[in-house]
N, C-alpha and C positions, 0 to 999 in steps of 0.2 A: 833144305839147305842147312847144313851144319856150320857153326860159327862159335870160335874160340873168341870174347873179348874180355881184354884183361886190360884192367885200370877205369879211371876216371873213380867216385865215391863210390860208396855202396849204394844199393836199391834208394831211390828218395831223394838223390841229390841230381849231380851235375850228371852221371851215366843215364838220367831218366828218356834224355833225348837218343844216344842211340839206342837203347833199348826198345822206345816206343818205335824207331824207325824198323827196327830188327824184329817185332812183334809182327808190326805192318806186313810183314816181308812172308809171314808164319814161319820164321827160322828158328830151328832146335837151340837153342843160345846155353854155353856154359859164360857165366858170365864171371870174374875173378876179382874184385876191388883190389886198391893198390897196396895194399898191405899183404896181401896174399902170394905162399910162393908158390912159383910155377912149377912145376915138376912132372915126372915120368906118368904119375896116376890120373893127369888132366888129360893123355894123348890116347886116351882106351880106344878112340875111334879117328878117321881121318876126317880132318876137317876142311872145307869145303871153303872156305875165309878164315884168316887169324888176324885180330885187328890189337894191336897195344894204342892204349887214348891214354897218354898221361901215366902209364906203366914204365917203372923207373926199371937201370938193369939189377939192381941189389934184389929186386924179386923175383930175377931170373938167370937160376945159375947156368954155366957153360954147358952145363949137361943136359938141360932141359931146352935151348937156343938150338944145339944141335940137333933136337927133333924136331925142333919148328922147322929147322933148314929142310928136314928128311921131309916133312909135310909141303912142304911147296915143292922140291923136286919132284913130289909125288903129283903135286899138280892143285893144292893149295891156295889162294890168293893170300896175299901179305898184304896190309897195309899200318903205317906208324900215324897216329892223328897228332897233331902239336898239343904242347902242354909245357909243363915246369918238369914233370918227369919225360917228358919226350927228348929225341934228338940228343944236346947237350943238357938245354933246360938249364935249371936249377939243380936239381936234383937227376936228369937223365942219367947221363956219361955213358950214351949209347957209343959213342967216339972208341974206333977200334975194338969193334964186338964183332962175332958171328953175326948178327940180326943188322947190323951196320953195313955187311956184306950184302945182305938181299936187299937193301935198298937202293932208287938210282940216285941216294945222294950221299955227299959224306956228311957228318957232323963237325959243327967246329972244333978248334982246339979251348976258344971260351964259352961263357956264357951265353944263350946266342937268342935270347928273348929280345923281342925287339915290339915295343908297343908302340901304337900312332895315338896323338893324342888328337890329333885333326880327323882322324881316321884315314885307311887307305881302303881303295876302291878294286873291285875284286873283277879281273879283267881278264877274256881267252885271247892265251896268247897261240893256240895253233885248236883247231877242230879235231874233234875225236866221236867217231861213231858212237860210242857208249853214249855221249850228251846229246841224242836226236833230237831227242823229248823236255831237253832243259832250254828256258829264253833266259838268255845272258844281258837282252837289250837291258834291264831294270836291278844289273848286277847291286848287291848286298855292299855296304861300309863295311870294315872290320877294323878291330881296335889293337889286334897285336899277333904275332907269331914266331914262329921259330926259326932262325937264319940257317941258312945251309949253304955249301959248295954243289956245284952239281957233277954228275962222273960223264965221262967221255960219250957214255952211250944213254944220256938221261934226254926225256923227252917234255919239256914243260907246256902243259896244256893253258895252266893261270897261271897268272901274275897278279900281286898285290900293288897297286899304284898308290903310293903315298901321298895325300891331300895336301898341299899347301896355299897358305894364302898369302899374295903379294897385293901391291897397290891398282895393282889390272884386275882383281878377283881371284878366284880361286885356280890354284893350278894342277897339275898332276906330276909330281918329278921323279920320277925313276921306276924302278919295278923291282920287284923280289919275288923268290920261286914262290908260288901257293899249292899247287898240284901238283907232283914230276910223278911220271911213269920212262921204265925203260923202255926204250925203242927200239931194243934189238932182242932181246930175252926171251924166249918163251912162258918165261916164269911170270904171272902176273902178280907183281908188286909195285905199290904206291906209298907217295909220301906227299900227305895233306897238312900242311906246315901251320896250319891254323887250327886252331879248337871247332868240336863240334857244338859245344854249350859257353853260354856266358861265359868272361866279359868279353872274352879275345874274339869270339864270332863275331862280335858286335849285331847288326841288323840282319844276321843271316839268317837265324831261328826264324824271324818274318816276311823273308825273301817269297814275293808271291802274291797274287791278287787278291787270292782264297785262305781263308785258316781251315786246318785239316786238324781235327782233335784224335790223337792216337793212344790207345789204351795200353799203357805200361803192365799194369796188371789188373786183377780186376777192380782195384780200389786210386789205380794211380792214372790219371790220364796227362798228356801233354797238349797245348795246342800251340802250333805253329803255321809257318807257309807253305803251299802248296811246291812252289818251287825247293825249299831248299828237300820236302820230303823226296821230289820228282829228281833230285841231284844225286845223294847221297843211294836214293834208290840204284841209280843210273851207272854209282862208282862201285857198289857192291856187289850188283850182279855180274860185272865185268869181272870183276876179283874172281867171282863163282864160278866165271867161263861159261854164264848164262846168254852174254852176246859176244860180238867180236871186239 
């Protein structure tokens, strides 16, 4: 499996987790930190998944967006992870892009961070083949993510339920997208509005009965939960067009 990711730190920081998951996987990985720009000499081959984690568009001119597009036509998986440079972000302004087109959501016109300090609760809101092998019973807290609109033909898997506490106990009030894939497209592209690493995952890194220690490289290891390995496995081979 060949896989384009671009953003999150370099080697050693917050990328260490998809990385270790992407290792997991034995995927060929060109991997690009967020300062780096995209361009024509990254596409020498087709890729198989293109993932931006936190990759703002200022490192990705018009001209190199339009081959990401040609690589998912081609048969590509897309997906955008939340971040400060994702979506809107901070720093995004995916708002009105090419790569804004192959998602099934739009981006705001503001800012669109939105953290929980109670935390919200990470909840399927419809079943999807790809998640056979994930149990949702023991879903993860999460502390923040990226607000979206969703498009006509988007299909939301999770929902993030917002924790609040009243004088009855703790309650759960409302919902926001966490997961959307389209429902009608052949194109397999996704939009996971939440981080894959600290702090905005919140307890998701540990999602799971088991800790699984995954080798970054030969001197970096991670260890996390079993579950969110068996998730994030579960969304990327979908991407690959490894399952249905």
């Amino acid at each position: 499996m060949k896989v384009l990711y671009a953003g999150d730190s370099p080697l050693g920081g917050s990328a260490n987790y998809l990385l270790g998951i992407l290792n997991f996987l034995r995927a060929d990985v060109l991997h690009l930190a967020p300062a780096e720009i995209l361009s024509s000499q990254h596409f020498k081959k087709q890729f198989d998944v293109i993932i931006f984690s936190d990759y703002s568009r200022d490192s990705a001119p018009d001209s190199s967006q339009k081959i990401v597009v040609e690589q998912v036509q081609n048969g590509a998986g897309f997906l955008m992870i939340g971040g400060w440079g994702s979506f809107t972000g901070l720093n995004g302004s995916w708002r009105n892009s090419l790569i804004e087109k192959l998602l099934p959501v739009r981006c705001l016109k503001k800012d669109d961070r939105r953290n929980f300090s109670s935390g919200a609760l990470m909840a399927q809101n419809q079943k999807h083949k790809m998640f056979q092998s994930v149990n949702f019973k023991n879903a993860p807290i999460l502390c923040g993510l990226n607000e979206v609109s969703l498009k006509k033909n988007s299909m939301v898997l999770l929902n993030a339920k917002p924790i609040h506490f009243s004088n009855s106990g703790l309650v759960l009030k409302g919902e926001v997208p966490l997961l959307v894939v389209d429902s009608n497209s052949q194109d397999r592209c996704a939009a996971f509005t939440c981080d894959i690493a600290p702090h905005w995952c919140g307890g998701m890194v540990d999602w799971g009965s088991k800790r699984m220690k995954l080798s970054v490289n030969s001197k970096i290891k991670i260890e996390v939960g079993d579950q969110y390995v068996r998730f994030f496995t579960a969304l990327i081979h979908w991407l690959a067009r490894k399952t249905n």
